[in-house]
N, C-alpha and C positions, 0 to 999 in steps of 0.2 A: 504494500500500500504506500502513497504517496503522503506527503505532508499537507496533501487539498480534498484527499478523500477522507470523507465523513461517514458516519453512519449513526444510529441512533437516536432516541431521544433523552432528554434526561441525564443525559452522560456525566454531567460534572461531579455530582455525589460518587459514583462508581470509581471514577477515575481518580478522585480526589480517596476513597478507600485503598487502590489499586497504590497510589503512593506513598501510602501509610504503611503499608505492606510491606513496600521494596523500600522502604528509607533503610540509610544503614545496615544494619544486619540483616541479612535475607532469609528468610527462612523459606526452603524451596517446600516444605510440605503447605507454608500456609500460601503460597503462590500458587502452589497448583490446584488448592482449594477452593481459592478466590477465582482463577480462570475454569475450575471443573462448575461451579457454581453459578456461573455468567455469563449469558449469550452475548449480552452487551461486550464483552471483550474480545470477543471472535468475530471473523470479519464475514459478514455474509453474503450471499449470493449476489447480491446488487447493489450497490454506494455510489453516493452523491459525489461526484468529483468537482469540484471550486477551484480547477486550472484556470489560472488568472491568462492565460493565452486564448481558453475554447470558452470559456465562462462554464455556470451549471450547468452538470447533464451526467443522467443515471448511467451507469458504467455495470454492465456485466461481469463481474471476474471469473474469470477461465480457472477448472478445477485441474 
């Protein structure tokens, strides 16, 4: 994924958990809790891309 494509709604709370997670000491079992537990962190079948070159438009991503 690129730094324009988005996905979600709501994300800021997640995301904002997501780095409370990884600060400092990582602990890989509560990381992969936090991503086993969260759609919102896996990138789905289709994202808003915000390429400042094509503007917005729904991007398929290839599996």
């Amino acid at each position: 994924m690129l730094l324009w494509d988005v996905w979600g709604v709501g994300a800021r709370e997640l995301y904002d958990a997501a780095a409370q997670v990884t600060a400092e000491d990582v602990s890989f079992t509560a990381v992969r809790a936090l991503f086993a537990e969260n759609d919102g962190l896996r990138t789905p079948q289709t994202v808003t891309s915000l390429a400042p070159f094509n503007g917005p438009s729904e991007v398929t991503v290839r599996g």
